[in-house]
Structure formats: structure tokens, C-alpha cells
C-alpha positions in Angstrom: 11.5 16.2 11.6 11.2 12.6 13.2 14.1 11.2 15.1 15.5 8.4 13.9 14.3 6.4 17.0 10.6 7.9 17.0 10.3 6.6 13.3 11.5 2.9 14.8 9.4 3.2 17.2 6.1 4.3 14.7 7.1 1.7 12.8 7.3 -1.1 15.4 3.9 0.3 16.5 2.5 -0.4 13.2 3.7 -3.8 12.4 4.8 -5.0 15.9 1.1 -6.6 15.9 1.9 -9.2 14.0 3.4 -10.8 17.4 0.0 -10.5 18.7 -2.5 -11.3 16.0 -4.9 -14.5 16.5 -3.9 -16.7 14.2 -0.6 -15.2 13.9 1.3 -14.6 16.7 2.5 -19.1 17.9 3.7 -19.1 14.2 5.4 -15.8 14.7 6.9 -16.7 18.1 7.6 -20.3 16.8 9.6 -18.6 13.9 11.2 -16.2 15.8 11.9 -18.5 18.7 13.8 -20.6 16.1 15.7 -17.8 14.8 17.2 -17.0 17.8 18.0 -20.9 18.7 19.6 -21.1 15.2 21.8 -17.6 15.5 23.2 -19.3 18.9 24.1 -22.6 16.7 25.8 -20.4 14.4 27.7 -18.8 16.8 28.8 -21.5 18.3 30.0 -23.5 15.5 32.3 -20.2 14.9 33.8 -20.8 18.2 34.2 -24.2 17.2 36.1 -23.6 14.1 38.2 -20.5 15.9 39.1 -23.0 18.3 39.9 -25.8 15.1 41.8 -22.3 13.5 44.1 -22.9 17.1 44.6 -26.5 16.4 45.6 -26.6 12.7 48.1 -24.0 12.7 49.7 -25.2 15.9 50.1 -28.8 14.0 51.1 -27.1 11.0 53.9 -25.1 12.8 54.7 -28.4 14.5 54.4 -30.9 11.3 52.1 -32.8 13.3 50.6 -35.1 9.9 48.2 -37.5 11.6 47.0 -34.0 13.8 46.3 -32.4 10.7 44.4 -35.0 9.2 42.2 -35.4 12.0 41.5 -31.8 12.2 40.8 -32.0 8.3 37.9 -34.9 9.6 36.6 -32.3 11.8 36.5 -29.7 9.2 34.4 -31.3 7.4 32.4 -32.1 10.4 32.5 -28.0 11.0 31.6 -27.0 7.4 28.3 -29.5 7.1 26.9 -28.5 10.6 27.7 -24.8 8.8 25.9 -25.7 6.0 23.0 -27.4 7.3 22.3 -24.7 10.0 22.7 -21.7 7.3 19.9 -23.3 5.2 17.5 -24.4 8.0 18.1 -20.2 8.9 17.6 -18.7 5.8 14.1 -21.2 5.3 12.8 -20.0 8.9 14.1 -16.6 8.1 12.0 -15.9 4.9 9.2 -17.7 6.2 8.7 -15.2 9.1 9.2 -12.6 6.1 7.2 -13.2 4.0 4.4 -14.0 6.9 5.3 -10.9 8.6 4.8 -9.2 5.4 1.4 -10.8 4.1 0.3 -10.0 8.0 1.1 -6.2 7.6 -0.2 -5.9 3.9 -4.0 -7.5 4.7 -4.0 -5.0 7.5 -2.9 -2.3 5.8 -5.3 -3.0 2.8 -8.0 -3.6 5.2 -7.2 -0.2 6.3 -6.9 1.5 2.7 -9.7 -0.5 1.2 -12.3 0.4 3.6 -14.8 2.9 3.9 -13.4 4.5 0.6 -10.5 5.7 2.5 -9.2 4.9 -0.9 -10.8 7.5 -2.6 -10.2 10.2 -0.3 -6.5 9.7 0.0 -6.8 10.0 -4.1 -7.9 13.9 -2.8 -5.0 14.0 -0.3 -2.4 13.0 -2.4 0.2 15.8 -1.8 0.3 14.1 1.4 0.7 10.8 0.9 1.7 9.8 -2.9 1.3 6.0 -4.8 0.2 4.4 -1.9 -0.2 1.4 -3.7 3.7 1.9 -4.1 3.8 1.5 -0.6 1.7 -1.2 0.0 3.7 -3.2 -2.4 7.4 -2.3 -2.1 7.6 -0.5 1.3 5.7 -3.0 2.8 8.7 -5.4 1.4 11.7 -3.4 2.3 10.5 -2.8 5.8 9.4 -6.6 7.2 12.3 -8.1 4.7 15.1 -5.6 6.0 13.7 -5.5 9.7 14.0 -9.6 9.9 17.2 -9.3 8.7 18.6 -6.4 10.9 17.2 -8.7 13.8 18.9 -11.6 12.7 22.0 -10.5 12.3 22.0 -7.6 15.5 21.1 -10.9 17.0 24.2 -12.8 15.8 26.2 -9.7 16.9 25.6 -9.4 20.4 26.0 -13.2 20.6 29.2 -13.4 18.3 30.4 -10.3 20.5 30.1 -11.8 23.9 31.6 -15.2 22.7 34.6 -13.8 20.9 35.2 -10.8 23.4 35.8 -13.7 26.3 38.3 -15.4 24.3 39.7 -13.0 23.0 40.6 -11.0 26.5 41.9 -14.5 27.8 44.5 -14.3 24.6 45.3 -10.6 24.7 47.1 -11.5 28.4 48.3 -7.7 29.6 50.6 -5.2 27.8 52.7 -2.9 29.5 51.7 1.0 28.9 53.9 4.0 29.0 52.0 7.3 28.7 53.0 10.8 29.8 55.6 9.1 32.1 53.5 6.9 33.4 53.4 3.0 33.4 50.6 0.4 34.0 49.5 -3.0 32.9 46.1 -2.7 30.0 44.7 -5.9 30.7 43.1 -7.6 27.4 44.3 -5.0 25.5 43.0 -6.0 22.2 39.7 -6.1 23.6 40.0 -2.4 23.7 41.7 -1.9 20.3 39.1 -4.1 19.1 36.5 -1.9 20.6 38.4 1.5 19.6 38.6 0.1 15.7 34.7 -0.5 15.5 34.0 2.4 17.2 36.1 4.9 15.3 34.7 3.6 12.2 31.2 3.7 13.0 31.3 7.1 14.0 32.6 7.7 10.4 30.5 5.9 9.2 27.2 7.7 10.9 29.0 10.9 9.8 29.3 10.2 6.2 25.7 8.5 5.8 23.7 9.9 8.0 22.0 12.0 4.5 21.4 8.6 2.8 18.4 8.0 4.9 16.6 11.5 3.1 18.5 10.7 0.2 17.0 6.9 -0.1 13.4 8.3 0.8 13.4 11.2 -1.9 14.4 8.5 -4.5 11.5 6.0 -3.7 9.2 9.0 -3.9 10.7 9.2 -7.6 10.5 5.9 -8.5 7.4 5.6 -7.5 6.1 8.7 -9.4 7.6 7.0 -12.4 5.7 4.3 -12.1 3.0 5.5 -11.8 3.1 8.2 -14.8 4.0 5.0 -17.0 0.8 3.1 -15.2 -1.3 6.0 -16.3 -0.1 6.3 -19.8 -0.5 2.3 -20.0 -4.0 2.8 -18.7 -5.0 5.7 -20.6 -3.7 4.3 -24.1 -6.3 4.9 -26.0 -6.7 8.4 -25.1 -3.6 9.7 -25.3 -3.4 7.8 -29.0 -6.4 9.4 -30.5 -5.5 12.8 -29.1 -2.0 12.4 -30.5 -0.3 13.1 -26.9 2.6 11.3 -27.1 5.1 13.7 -27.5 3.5 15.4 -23.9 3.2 12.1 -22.6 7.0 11.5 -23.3 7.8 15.1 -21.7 5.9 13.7 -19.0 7.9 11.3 -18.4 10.7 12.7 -19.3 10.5 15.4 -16.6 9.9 12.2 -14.0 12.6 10.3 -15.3 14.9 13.7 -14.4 13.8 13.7 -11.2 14.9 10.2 -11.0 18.1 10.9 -12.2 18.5 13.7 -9.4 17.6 12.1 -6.7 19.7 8.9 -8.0 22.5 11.3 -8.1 22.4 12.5 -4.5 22.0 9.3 -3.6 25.2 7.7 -5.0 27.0 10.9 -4.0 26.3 10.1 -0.3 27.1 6.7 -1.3 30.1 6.9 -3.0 31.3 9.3 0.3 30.8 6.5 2.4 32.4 3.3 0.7 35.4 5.9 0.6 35.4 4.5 4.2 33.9 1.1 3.9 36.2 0.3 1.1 39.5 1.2 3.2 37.8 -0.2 6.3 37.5 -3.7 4.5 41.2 -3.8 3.5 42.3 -3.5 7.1 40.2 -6.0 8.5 42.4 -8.7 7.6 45.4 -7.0 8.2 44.4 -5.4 11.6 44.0 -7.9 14.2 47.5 -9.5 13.4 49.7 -6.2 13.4 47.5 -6.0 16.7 48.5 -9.5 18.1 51.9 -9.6 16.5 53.7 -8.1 20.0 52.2 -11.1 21.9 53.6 -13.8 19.2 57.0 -12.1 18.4 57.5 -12.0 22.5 57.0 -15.5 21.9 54.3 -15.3 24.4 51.8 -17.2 22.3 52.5 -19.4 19.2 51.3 -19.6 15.4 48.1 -21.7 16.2 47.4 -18.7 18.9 48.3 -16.1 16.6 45.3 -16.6 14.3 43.1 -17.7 16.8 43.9 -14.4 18.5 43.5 -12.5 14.9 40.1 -14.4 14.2 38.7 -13.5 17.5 39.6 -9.8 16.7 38.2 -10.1 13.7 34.7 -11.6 14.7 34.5 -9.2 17.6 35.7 -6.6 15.0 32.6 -7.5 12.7 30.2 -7.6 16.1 30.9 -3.8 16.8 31.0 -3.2 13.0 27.0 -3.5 12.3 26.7 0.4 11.3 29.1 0.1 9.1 28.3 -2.9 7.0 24.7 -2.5 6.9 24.2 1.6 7.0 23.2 1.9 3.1 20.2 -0.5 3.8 19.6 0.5 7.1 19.1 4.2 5.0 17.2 2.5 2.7 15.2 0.8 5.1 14.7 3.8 6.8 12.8 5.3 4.0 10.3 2.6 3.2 9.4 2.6 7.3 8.9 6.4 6.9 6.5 6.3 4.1 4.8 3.1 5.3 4.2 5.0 8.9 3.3 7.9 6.9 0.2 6.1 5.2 -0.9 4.5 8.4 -1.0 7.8 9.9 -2.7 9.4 7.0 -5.5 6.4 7.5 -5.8 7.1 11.1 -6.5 10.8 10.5 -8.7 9.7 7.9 -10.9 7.0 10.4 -10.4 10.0 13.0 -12.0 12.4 11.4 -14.7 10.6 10.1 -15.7 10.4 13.8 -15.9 13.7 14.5 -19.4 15.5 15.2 -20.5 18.8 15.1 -19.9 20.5 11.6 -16.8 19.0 11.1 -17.6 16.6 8.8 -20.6 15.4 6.7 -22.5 13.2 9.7 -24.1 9.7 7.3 -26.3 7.9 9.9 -27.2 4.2 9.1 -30.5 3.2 8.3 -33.1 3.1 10.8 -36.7 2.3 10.3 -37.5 5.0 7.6 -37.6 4.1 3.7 -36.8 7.7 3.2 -33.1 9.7 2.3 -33.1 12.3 4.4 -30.4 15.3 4.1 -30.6 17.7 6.7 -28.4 21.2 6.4 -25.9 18.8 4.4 -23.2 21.4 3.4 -20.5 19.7 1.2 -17.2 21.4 0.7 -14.1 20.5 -0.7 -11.1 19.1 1.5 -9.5 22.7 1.6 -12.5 23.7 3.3 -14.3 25.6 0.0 -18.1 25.5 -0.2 -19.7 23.8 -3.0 -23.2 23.0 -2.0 -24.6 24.7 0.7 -27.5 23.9 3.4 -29.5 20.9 1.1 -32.7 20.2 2.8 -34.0 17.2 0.8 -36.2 14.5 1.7 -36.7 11.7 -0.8 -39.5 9.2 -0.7 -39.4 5.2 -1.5 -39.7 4.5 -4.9 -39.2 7.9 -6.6 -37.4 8.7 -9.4 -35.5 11.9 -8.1 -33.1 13.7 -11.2 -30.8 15.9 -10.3 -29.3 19.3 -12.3 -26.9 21.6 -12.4 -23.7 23.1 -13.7 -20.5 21.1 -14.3 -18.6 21.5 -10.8 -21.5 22.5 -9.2 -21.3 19.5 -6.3 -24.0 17.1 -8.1 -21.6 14.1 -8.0 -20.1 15.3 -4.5 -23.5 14.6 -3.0 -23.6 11.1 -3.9 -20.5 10.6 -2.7 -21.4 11.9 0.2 -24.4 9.7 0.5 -22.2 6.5 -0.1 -19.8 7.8 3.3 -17.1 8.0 0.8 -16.9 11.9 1.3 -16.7 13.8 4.9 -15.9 17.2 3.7 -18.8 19.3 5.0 -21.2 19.6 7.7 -25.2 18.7 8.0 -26.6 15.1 8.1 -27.3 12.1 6.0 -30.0 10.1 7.5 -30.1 6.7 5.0 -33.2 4.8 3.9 -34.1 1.0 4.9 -32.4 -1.4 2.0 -29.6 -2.1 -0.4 -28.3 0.7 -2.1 -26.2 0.5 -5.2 -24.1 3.6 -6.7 -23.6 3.3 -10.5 -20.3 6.0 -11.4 -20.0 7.2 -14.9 -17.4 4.6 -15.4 -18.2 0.9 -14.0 -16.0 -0.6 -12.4 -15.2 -4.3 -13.3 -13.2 -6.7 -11.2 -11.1 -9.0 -12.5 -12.8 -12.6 -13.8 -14.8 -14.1 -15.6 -18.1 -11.8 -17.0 -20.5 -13.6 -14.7 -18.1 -12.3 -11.4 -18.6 -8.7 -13.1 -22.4 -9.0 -13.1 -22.5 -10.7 -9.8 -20.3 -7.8 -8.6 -19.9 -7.4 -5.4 -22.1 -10.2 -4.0 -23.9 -12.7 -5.8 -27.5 -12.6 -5.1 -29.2 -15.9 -4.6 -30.9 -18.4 -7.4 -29.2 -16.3 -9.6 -28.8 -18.9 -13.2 -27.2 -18.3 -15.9 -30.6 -17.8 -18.6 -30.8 -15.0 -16.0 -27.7 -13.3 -16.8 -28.1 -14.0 -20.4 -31.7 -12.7 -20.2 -30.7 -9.2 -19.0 -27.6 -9.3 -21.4 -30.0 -9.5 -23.9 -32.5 -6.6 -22.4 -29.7 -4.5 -22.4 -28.8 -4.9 -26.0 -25.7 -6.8 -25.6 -26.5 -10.4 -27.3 -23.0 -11.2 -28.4 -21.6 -11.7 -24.6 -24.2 -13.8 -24.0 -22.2 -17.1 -24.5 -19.3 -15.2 -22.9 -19.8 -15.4 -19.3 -17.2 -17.9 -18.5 -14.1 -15.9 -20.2 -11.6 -14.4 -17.9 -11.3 -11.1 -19.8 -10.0 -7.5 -19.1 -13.6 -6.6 -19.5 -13.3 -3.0 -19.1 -10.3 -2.6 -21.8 -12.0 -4.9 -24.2 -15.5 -3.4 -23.9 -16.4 0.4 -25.6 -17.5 3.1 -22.7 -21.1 2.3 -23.6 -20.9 -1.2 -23.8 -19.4 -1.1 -20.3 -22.4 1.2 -19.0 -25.3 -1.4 -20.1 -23.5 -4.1 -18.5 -23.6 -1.8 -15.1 -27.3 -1.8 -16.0 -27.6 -5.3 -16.1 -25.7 -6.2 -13.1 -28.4 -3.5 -11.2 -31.3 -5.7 -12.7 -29.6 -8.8 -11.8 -28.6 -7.4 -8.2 -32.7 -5.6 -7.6 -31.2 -2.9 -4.9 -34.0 -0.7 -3.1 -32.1 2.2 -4.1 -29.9 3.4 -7.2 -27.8 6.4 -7.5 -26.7 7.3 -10.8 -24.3 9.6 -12.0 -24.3 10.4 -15.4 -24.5 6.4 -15.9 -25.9 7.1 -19.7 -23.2 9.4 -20.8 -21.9 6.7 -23.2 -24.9 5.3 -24.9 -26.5 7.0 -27.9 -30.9 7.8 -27.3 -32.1 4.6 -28.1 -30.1 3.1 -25.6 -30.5 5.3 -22.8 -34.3 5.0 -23.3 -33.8 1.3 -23.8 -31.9 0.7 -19.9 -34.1 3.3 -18.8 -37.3 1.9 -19.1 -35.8 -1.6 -18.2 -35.3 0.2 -14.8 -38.6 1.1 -14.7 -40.1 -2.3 -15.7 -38.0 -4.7 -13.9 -38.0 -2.3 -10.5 -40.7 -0.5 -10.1 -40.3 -0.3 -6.2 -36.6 0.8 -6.7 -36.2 4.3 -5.7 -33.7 5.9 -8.3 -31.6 9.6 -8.1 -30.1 10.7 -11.1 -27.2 12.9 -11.7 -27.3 13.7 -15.6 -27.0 16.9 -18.3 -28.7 14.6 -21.1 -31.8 15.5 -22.6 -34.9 12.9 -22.7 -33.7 12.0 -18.7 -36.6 13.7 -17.3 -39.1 12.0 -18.9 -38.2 8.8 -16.6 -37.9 11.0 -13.1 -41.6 12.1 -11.1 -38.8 15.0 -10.1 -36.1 17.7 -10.7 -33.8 18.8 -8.2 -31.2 21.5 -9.8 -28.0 22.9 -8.4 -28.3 27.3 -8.8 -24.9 28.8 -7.9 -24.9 31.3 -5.1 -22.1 33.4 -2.9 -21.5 30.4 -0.7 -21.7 27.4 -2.9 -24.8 26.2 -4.8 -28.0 25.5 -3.7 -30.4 23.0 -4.5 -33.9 24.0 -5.7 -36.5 21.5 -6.1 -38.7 22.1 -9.2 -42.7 22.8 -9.2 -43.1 20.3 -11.6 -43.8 16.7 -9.2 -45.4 13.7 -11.1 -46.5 10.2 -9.3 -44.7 7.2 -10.3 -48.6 6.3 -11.0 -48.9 9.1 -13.8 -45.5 8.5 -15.2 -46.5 4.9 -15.7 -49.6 5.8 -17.1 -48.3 8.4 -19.8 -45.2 6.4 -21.1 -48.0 3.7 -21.6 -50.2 6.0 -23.4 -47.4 7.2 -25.3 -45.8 3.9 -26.1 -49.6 3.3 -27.9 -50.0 6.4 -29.4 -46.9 6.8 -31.3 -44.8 2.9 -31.1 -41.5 4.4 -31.8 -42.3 7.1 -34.1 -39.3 9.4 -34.9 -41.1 12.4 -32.6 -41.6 9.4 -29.4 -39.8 10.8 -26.7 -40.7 15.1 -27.6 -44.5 13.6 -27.4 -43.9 11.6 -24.0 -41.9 14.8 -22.8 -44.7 16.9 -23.5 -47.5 14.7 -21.9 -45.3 14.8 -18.7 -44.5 18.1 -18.2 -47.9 19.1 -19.4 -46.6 21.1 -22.1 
């Protein structure tokens, strides 16, 4: 288990590049350069007012009136400089925040969003749970609760030096008698102030010291609450027409207990410390003047130096008192650093492994001059190291139409993952062709915006008008968006699955990649509409290379060849088929068979036929 100063120092080795960052780091010095000059200010204007504190109740004692309204005047004076240096603080204080905090999130989601380290941490996630939990509330607690800590650690240590020096020039000397012997203690509340804070931070630690596993287990269960309601918000529609709701509810009903447990621990451990805290917050008052009161009943110092005295114990008091007052969110704090260190280091095993040759992992090598897709010995396993294809030796040529076969779970998506980088799991090599390549999932994704940002998705090609994107919304079969490409809708909640799959199609057409991989990207459209996008593909790229992952019948007719996925002891293995057309005689025969029979009810069994020879 980490100590609690490697985690600090994970953590500051994570975010301490903020400090460092072009663009960054004369803001973040500026800020925290000004922090520092306004925690001095502070602490001085509390020696000001301790010395005022002197002042007042000396003219009190004495009846001094025209004293005491001059040191009202300069009260006020006191309490606006107060005031005016509190609020210029707490604005420089949340601006570094929130700066420090924006810093660390963009890197972090640089990080997470990049090479589809998103995905793969989706297949690690007993390791590192909700990590968009993380980014947004961890993230938070640890910048917001670090600048804090600083500040007021900061306004300790200076507070402590300050007060300590007056208040060993009050304490004077007390006579000791211990065991039979005597001696003179010099500044003796200087040492009772120290023995007080000390005592009770030791408690303290004591007491708390669970809260910090407590705090983390809790945000794990929050977290996992969150996101089982996200899911069941996400997943609405399915769980309604299934009737799940009374598993849904168990669902959450079971997280929600978890909750509750860990809540539980953690106001037990709470509860044992502000049994201390509590009792330790009623003395602090009363402390520092039963310790001063020999000095002011020997007459040694008088009324004004009583509470000067009992202030200065009680801001030195305060000093030593940090643990104490700020152990609950330290523990808390604690927790979010933890699991914020604990995704970066995820990440970094992620990028490391990546790296590694050999058969290690699945080796992707960037396009060089060839137009071909080259796999060479590509074995793809799953993380836990299981086989699910094994040894694929495939070589696919430009502008092919390449469908692949094979039982569900048999590894036919996993290889286009693999292809896109996006899964390392394996060994062999991945040799990529010349030219854009575009990966169509089952289910599109659609960014948030307007319908033309979904069709322009991810990068808007150029002389791209709007008659074009009408155009192909209209090859598609999808007429009635047409006048809709400047509404900001949640496209893919307001759009049917299939809907959703011939705007995909569109976007390809709009976009013209050299390569598309497709898996099962026709699942949701009846016959007539996957014949419909699929000779679009056909007509509007013909140089486009396309690999298919699909179990629908009527997809071969559109591929020159079959590549199928045959089980074996070590995984499956991909056979190509005997059966290789040109792109030349497909064209040809869907021509023919387009003439022959113009959409007779038999169409596609006649084309089939022609192409297979049958």
C-alpha cells in the first residue's frame, strides 16, 4: 500500500507541471507569487489587531474614552484592510484553481482521449473504474483542496513564526519545581502552546488516519452510482421495451447499498474524530487564558496584556493545529489524488505497452509507400492473454471489396480494432495502406451539434456545400433531414438505429476515404436499404477499398472476396475463400443484372447467382 507521502509525491508529479507548462507556468507563478504576498498581508494585519487587542483593553481597564475611540478609528481601519485583502485572496485563489484544474483536465484528456486509450481502459476496468468520474470530480477535489492546503499551510508557518515571537516575549519565565528540582522555563507558554497542538494532533492522526480508505472506498461508490443511473438513462429505451425495470431498480438498489456502507464507515470514523475536534474547540478559548492567568494574577502583566497574551496563544495554537482542523478533507483529498494518480498510471502502462516489440503486443506500422493492408502472423488475443485469432496472413489489395465471416465471438471485430491501433492485445504485424481510412462501428457515433457537424465528423473536407450534404441525405433515403442540417439535436437519441446507420453512410460519401472498414454497419436497415448504401458505395467510390465484417445475407454479392473465421484449438483461423471476383466482373454482372431483372422480387438471388457462378 502507498505511503501517504509517495501518493503526495505521485500526485505532485502529475500535476506539478502546471508550474512548467508554456503558456501556463508566468500565470501560474504570477498567481501563486501573489498568494504568498497576500498570506503575509494577512498575517500581518493579525499582528496588527493583536497588538490593537493590547491597546483596547488596557484603555478599557484604565477608562481611557478618547483612547478608546481612537482605537475604534483604527478598527475600522483594521477590519477594511481585512476585508479588502480576504477578497483580493479568495479571487487570486480560485483563479489559480480553476487554471490549475482546466491545465490538469486537458492533459489528462489529451492522455485518455488519445490513441483509443479510451477504449481499452473500457477492457481494464476492474482496474481503474468511471474514469470520467475522475476526470471530472477528482480532478476538482485534488487542484481545489491542494490550493487550499497551500494557502492556508502557508498562513501557518507565517502566523506561527509571528505569534510564537510575541508570544515568548509575553510568556516572561516561570519558575519549575519537578522531582525536587527548580529552574526557570523561559517562554513557557510557547511550550504549552506547542504541547496543546501537538497532543491533539496526534489524536487527531490516531482517530482519522482510516478516513483516508474510508473517503476513497466512498467515491468509488458514488461513482458506481452514477454511472449505473447514466447507463439506465442512456439505455431507456431498452430497458422499457424489455420491461427491466424492476432489475434495473435491483440494480441500483444493490449500488445504492454499497453507498450506504461505505457512507457508514465513513461517518463512523468521522463521528470518532469530532469526539476530539468538538472538545478540542471548546478549550481553545478557554486555554490560553487559564495558561496566562499566573502571569496577570502576579500582576506581572495587565488586562490589555492578558488577551494579547491569550490571542497570541490562540493564533499559534491554530498554527500547530492544521491536522486537526483540516484532517476530514485532507482524507478526502487524499482519495481523489489516489484515484487521479491511479488513472495516470493506468495511461502510462497503457502508452508503455503500446511500445513494446516482440510479440507482446499487436505491432500497427504507419503507412509507407504501399496501397496494400498487410497482416503478417497477426495473432489477436484478449487482454487476459486468451487466443482468439491466431497467425492471420492476409494481404489486401487497393480497391477491393474484402468481406469478412465467421462465428459470433470469433475475433472478426477484434481485427478491425486492431487495424485502427485501438487494440494491442496480440502479437504479429499490421503494415497499413497509403490514404485515409475510415472505421464505420455498428453503432455511429454522433458528436454533439448541429447535423451538418455529424456529417462533417471528424474533419470537414474541403468545398464541401450544403446541396452536397442534402444530395447524399437524399441517396441514402433520408429526405426529411434534408432541411435539418442546422438543428442542434441529440441526433443519435432522436434517430432509429437504422436511420443512424445511413447517415454514417452518408458522412463516408461526403468524407471519400481510400479505405472503409465496416463492421456489421447494415445490421439496422431492412434489404432494400442495405442494397441501397451498398451500391452507393460502389458508385460514388469505386477506387475505395472496403472490408466488411457482416452475418447478413445478400453482403456478398457487393465483395470480389470472402475471408471467414474457422475455430481451431488455439483461436480461429482465417481462411480465404476459392471464390475471387475482379471489381471489373462485379461491376459488369450487377450491371447486367440491374437490366435483366430492374428490381424484380428474385433481384438480388439472380445477381448472387451470376457472381458466384452458381
Amino acid at each position: 500500500m502507498d505511503t501517504p507521502h509517495s501518493s503526495i509525491r505521485a500526485f505532485a508529479a502529475v500535476a506539478s507541471g502546471y508550474w512548467t507548462a508554456p503558456g501556463y507556468r508566468a500565470v501560474a507563478w504570477s498567481l501563486t507569487g501573489g498568494l504568498v504576498v497576500l498570506g503575509a498581508a494577512n498575517v500581518g494585519i493579525a499582528l496588527w489587531l493583536n497588538i490593537w487587542n493590547r491597546d483596547f483593553f488596557n484603555a478599557l481597564d484604565k477608562r481611557d474614552v478618547g483612547q478608546l475611540m481612537e482605537l475604534l478609528w483604527m478598527l475600522a481601519a483594521i477590519v477594511a484592510s481585512a476585508g479588502v485583502a480576504v477578497a483580493i485572496q479568495l479571487h487570486v485563489k480560485r483563479r489559480l484553481q480553476i487554471n490549475w484544474r482546466s491545465w490538469l483536465s486537458h492533459v489528462t484528456v489529451q492522455r485518455w482521449l488519445n490513441g483509443g486509450r479510451q477504449y481499452q481502459l473500457g477492457m481494464l476496468a476492474d482496474e481503474v473504474d468511471n474514469p470520467d468520474g475522475r476526470i471530472a470530480e477528482d480532478i476538482r477535489v485534488s487542484t481545489e483542496f491542494a490550493v487550499e492546503f497551500a494557502q492556508s499551510i502557508l498562513q501557518c508557518v507565517l502566523q506561527l513564526f509571528t505569534f510564537l515571537s510575541v508570544l515568548w516575549i509575553l510568556s516572561g519565565t516561570m519558575p519549575i519545581k519537578l522531582f525536587g528540582f527548580e529552574f526557570n522555563l523561559p517562554g513557557y507558554m510557547v511550550w504549552a502552546a506547542v504541547a496543546y497542538a501537538l497532543v491533539g494532533s496526534l489524536l487527531t492522526y490516531f482517530l482519522g488516519r482510516g478516513l483516508i480508505h474510508a473517503g476513497n472506498i466512498r467515491q468509488s461508490r458514488e461513482a458506481d452510482f452514477r454511472s449505473g443511473l447514466t447507463r439506465a438513462r442512456e439505455h431507456a429505451e431498452g430497458i422499457a421495451l424489455m420491461r427491466g425495470e424492476d432489475d434495473e431498480r435491483e440494480r441500483l438498489r444493490g449500488s445504492l447499498f454499497d453507498l450506504r456502507s461505505a457512507w457508514n464507515v465513513q461517518t463512523r470514523g468521522q463521528g470518532n474524530l469530532s469526539l476530539l475536534t468538538s472538545s478540542l474547540a471548546y478549550l481553545a478559548p478557554i486555554v490560553p487564558l487559564i495558561v496566562a492567568l499566573p502571569r496577570y494574577l502576579g500582576g506581572e502583566i495587565a488586562l490589555g496584556g492578558l488577551m494579547q497574551t491569550a490571542q497570541a496563544f490562540s493564533s499559534v495554537q491554530w498554527a500547530l493545529s492544521w491536522l486537526i482542523d483540516n484532517f476530514p478533507k485532507f482524507a478526502e483529498w487524499r482519495a481523489s489524488t489516489d484515484r487521479l494518480v491511479h488513472l495516470h498510471v493506468a495511461l502510462t502502462d497503457l502508452e508503455e505497452s503500446s511500445e513494446m516489440a516482440g510479440e507482446e503486443r499487436i505491432v500497427v506500422h504507419p503507412p509507407a509507400e504501399s496501397d496494400r493492408l498487410i497482416m503478417r502472423e497477426l495473432g489477436v488475443a484478449r487482454p487476459s492473454g486468451e487466443m482468439l485469432v491466431a497467425e492471420a496472413e492476409v494481404e489486401i489489395q487497393r480497391a477491393e471489396r474484402v468481406l469478412i465471416r465467421g462465428q459470433s465471438g470469433s475475433g472478426k471485430s477484434t481485427i478491425m480494432r486492431a487495424v485502427a491501433g485501438v487494440w494491442p492485445w496480440g502479437r504479429g504485424a499490421i503494415h497499413l495502406p497509403t490514404g485515409a481510412i475510415t472505421f464505420m462501428p455498428q453503432k455511429p457515433y454522433f458528436p454533439l451539434g448541429t447535423l451538418r457537424d455529424v456529417m462533417l465528423y471528424p474533419a470537414e473536407p474541403e468545398g464541401v456545400s450544403d446541396e452536397v450534404l442534402k444530395d447524399m441525405l437524399h441517396k441514402v433515403g433520408l429526405d426529411h433531414l434534408r432541411d435539418r442540417l442546422d438543428e442542434t439535436e441529440r441526433w443519435d437519441h432522436i434517430l432509429s438505429g437504422g436511420e443512424q446507420q445511413r447517415v454514417a453512410f452518408a458522412r463516408v460519401l461526403v468524407q471519400k476515404p481510400d479505405w472503409i472498414f465496416m463492421d456489421e454497419a447494415t445490421s439496422a436497415l431492412d434489404e432494400a436499404g442495405q442494397e441501397n448504401v451498398m451500391k452507393l458505395l460502389i458508385e460514388e467510390l469505386p477506387e475505395t477499398s472496403v472490408v466488411s465484417i457482416g452475418h447478413r445475407p445478400g453482403l456478398e454479392v457487393f465483395h470480389t472476396r470472402e475471408l471467414t473465421l474457422e475455430p481451431g484449438a488455439d483461436g480461429t483461423r482465417l481462411r480465404s475463400d476459392a471464390g475471387k471476383r475482379s471489381l471489373g466482373d462485379l461491376y459488369r454482372k450487377m450491371a447486367a443484372a440491374s437490366r435483366s431483372t430492374p428490381r424484380a422480387p428474385g433481384f438480388w438471388a439472380h445477381v448472387r447467382a451470376n457472381l458466384l457462378g452458381r
